[in-house]
C-alpha positions, 0 to 999 in steps of 0.5 A: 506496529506496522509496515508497508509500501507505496508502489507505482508500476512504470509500465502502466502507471497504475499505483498500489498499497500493501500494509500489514501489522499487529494490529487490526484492519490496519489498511482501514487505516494507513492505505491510500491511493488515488488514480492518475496521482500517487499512493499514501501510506500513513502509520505509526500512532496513525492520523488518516488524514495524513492519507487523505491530505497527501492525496489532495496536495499531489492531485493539486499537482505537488510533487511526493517531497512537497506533499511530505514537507506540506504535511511536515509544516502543517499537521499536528502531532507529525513527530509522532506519525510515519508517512510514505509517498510516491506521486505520479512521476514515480517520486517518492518520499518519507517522513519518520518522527522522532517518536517513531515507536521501536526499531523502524527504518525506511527506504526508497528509490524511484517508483518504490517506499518502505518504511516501518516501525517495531520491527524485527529488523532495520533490514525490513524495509530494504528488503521490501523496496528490493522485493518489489523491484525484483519481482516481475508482472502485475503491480498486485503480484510485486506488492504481494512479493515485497510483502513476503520479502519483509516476512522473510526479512522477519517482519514486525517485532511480534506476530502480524495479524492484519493485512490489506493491498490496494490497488487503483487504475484510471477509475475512481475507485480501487480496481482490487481493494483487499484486506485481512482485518485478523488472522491467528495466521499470517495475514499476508498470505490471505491476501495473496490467496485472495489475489490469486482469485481475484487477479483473473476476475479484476478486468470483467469486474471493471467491465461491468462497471464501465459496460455490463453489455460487454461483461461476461457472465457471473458464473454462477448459479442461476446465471444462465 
């Protein structure tokens, strides 16, 4: 019913999330990432604890296939369950059980994972890890293309109706932390609406929280 990738930009370490699915609030769920230690994506029949326990392995300093072997050995149900890793080296790494629901398929390289589960095509996540790697700028905007090139891969079986992207850099909250939770429409495009207002007010947003002596103004009325 979904899928997604984990991402790390090379150039400024920061890492991303960016999920969509049939199902509703799916990155309420399967999104997870962790400043200055790597990004979990967890799904299929989804268990959030496999996000949350990938984090703390790689924080601990495992390396993406140790976290995803530790979680192999160690959760119940794993046969089940889809989990991808990239830890902060840029490694990356997959676990698809055997019960993985419908045509799914998975892909990785360096900095990038994909994987996915009653898809249109085994093609998908392919097209998401060359869709993130081909594209230029800020890791938002990578995560936004990679999300297009499953779409025009053909995406999920059926319609998508929820969509989240989430993004973390040195602080210890998500510096763009955006979902779509339901849309008659396609929900990835929501997001990318949101990014294109949010991607030029994320570094005043950080500032405030940092320094809101430094911040500029909020812009809006009343806000003289």
């Amino acid at each position: 019913m979904t899928f997604s990738l984990v991402a790390r930009c090379a150039k400024t370490g920061m890492f991303g999330v960016a999920v969509s699915s049939s199902s509703p609030a799916v990155a309420a769920r399967c999104a997870y990432t962790r400043a200055g230690v790597g990004a979990v994506a967890s799904q299929n029949i989804t268990d959030p604890q496999l996000g949350t326990r990938g984090l703390t392995l790689m924080e601990a300093g495992a390396s993406a296939a140790q976290t995803i072997a530790a979680l192999q050995s160690s959760s119940a149900f794993i046969e089940y369950r889809q989990v991808l890793a990239v830890d902060r080296n840029g490694e990356t790494a997959i676990h698809s059980g055997p019960n993985t629901l419908g045509t799914w398929a998975e892909a990785n390289t360096a900095n990038v994972a994909s994987g996915g589960n009653l898809l249109a095509s085994r093609l998908v996540p392919q097209a998401i890890v060359e869709g993130f790697l081909s594209a230029e700028g800020h890791i938002g905007d990578r995560l936004i293309a990679a999300m297009r090139a499953a779409i025009a891969e053909g995406g999920e079986e059926g319609p998508v109706h929820s969509a989240g992207m989430k993004i973390v850099d040195r602080v210890a909250w998500p510096v763009a932390d955006l979902r779509c939770d339901w849309s008659e429409e396609c929900p990835i495009e929501n997001i990318a609406a949101a990014w294109e207002v949010y991607k030029p007010q994320l570094d005043a947003y950080l500032q405030r929280a940092l320094d809101p002596r430094e911040a500029p103004s909020y812009g809006v009325p009343g806000d003289e």
